[in-house]
MARLONU-236043 format. One line per 2 residues: their letters; for each residue x, y, z of C-alpha. Coordinates in nm, 3 decimals, m for minus. Example, Ala and Ser with C-alpha at 12.3 -4.5 7.8 and 13.67 -1.06 7.14 Angstrom:
<recs>
as	1.230 m0.450 0.780 | 1.367 m0.106 0.714 $
</recs>
This chain:
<recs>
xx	19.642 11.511 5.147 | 19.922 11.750 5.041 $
xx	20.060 12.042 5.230 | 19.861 12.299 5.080 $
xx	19.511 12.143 5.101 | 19.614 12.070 5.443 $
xx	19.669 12.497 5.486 | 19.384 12.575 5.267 $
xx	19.146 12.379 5.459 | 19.291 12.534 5.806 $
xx	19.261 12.913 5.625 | 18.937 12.812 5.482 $
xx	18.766 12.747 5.874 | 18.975 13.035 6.043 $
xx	18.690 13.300 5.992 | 18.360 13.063 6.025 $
xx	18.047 13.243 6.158 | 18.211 13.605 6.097 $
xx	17.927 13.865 5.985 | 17.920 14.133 5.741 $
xx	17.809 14.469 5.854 | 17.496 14.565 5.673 $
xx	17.503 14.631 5.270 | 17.822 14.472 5.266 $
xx	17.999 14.779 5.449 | 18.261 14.565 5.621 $
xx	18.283 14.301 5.854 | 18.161 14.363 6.224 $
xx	18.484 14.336 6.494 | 18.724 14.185 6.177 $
xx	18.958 14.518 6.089 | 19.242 14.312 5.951 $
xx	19.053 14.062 5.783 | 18.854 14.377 5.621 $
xx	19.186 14.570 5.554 | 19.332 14.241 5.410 $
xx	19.049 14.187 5.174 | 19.020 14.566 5.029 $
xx	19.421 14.476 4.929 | 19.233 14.182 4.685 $
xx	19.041 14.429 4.581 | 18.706 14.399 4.766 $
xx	18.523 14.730 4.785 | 18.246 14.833 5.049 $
xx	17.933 14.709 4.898 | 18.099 14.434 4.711 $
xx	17.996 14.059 4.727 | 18.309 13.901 4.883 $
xx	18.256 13.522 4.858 | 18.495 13.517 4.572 $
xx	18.739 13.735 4.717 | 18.724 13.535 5.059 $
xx	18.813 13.216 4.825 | 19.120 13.425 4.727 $
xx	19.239 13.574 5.106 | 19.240 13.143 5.233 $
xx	19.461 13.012 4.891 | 19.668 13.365 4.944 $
xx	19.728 13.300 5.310 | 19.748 12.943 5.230 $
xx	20.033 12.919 4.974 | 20.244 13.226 5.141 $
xx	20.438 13.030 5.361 | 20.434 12.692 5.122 $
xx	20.471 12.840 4.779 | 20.459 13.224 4.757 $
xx	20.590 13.211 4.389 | 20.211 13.079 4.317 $
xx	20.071 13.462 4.451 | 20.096 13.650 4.157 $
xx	19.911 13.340 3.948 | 19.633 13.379 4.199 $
xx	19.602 13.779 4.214 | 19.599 13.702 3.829 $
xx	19.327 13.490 3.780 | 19.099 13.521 4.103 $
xx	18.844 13.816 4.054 | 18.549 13.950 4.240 $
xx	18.305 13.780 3.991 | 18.249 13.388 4.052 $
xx	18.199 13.352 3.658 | 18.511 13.535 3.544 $
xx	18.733 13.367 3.818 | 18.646 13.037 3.659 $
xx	18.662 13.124 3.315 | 19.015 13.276 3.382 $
xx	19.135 12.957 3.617 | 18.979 12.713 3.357 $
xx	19.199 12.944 3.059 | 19.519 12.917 3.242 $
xx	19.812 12.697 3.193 | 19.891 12.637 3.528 $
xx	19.552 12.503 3.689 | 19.352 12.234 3.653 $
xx	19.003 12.244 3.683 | 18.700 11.997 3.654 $
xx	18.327 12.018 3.614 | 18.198 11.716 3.833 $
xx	18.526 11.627 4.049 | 18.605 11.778 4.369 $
xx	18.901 11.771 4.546 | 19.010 11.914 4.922 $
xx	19.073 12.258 4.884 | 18.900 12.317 4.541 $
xx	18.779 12.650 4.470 | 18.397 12.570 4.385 $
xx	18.177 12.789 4.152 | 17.833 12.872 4.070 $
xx	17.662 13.036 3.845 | 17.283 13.184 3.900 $
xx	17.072 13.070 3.675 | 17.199 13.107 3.334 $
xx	17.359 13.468 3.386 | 17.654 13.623 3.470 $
xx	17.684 13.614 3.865 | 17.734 13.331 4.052 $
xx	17.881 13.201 4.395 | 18.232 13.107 4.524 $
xx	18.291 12.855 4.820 | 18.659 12.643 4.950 $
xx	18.574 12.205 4.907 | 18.637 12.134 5.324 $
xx	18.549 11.733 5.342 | 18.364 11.484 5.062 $
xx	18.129 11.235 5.091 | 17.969 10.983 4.891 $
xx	17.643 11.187 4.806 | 17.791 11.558 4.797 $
xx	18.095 11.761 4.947 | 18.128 12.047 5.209 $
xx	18.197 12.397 5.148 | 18.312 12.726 5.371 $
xx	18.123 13.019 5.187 | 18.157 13.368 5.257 $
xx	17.844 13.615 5.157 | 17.610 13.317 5.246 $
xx	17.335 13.232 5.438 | 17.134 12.911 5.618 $
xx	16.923 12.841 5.352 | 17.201 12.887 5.122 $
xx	17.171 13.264 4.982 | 17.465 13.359 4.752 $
xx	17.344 13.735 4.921 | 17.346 13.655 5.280 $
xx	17.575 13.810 5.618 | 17.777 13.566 5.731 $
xx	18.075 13.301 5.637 | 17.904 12.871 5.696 $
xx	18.001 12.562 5.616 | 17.754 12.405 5.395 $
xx	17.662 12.082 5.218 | 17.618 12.041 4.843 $
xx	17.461 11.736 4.691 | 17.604 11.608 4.352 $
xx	17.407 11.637 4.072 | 17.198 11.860 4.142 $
xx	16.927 11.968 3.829 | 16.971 12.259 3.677 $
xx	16.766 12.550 3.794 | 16.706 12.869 3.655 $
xx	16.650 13.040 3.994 | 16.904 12.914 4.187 $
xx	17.273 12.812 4.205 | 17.417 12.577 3.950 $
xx	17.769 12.406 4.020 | 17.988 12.469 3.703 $
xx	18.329 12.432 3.837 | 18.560 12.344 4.060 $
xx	18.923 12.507 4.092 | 19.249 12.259 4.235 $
xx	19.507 12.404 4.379 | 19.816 12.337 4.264 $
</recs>
């Protein structure tokens, strides 16, 4: 494991089991992780699973390799469908559509449209990997209060009504 999946994975658990204030207001008793994520560009009412994928690599490479930063505040976005599309465009990342590596950024998409779901790979296994997800839920709610660690079985069937995997994000 390399230096910066080792940090990722550490910034990725820091804020397990925190819970959002109701509508997505904020985050109850987290300030400066609130203050830290408006900076990113999260806005009260705002899903923030994307933009909690962004505050772990941020933290993550700032000590390792801040040159990486403005690449990130680049391509990362609020939207889980954009942020891949733009990671997937770029020169500098590699990404993959089955493959996932410690520290991955993984994406879904909802159904067939244009929202989806953002989530940091923590461990793999043979039959699926582990996520941290912020905005989720127990059963697995792309809308839910609170940031979990989750499992996610591979190939899983398309579903209009639910999340589909479509990518996952390496760090560098």
């Amino acid at each position: 494991m390399t230096e910066i999946q080792n940090q990722i994975l550490h910034f990725a658990s820091l804020k397990l089991g925190i819970v959002e204030k109701p509508n997505n207001t904020g985050w109850v008793n987290e300030p400066a992780y609130e203050a830290e994520m408006r900076v990113l560009g999260w806005y009260s009412g705002g899903s923030w699973c994307c933009f909690d994928a962004e505050w772990v690599w941020i933290k993550s490479y700032k000590n390792i390799n801040p040159s990486v930063i403005p690449l990130l505040s680049k391509y990362f976005s609020g939207n889980a469908q954009e942020t891949a599309r733009n990671f997937h465009k770029s020169k500098e990342f590699t990404t993959s559509t089955t493959v996932p590596v410690l520290g991955a950024v993984a994406i879904w998409q909802h159904g067939s449209g244009t929202s989806g779901h953002a989530g940091i790979v923590v461990a793999i296994e043979k039959t699926g990997f582990w996520t941290t997800e912020g905005n989720t839920s127990a059963a697995g709610s792309r809308e839910g209060t609170t940031k979990k660690k989750r499992f996610h079985k591979f190939n899983e069937p398309r579903a209009e009504k639910k999340l589909n995997l479509t990518r996952f994000i390496y760090p560098l």
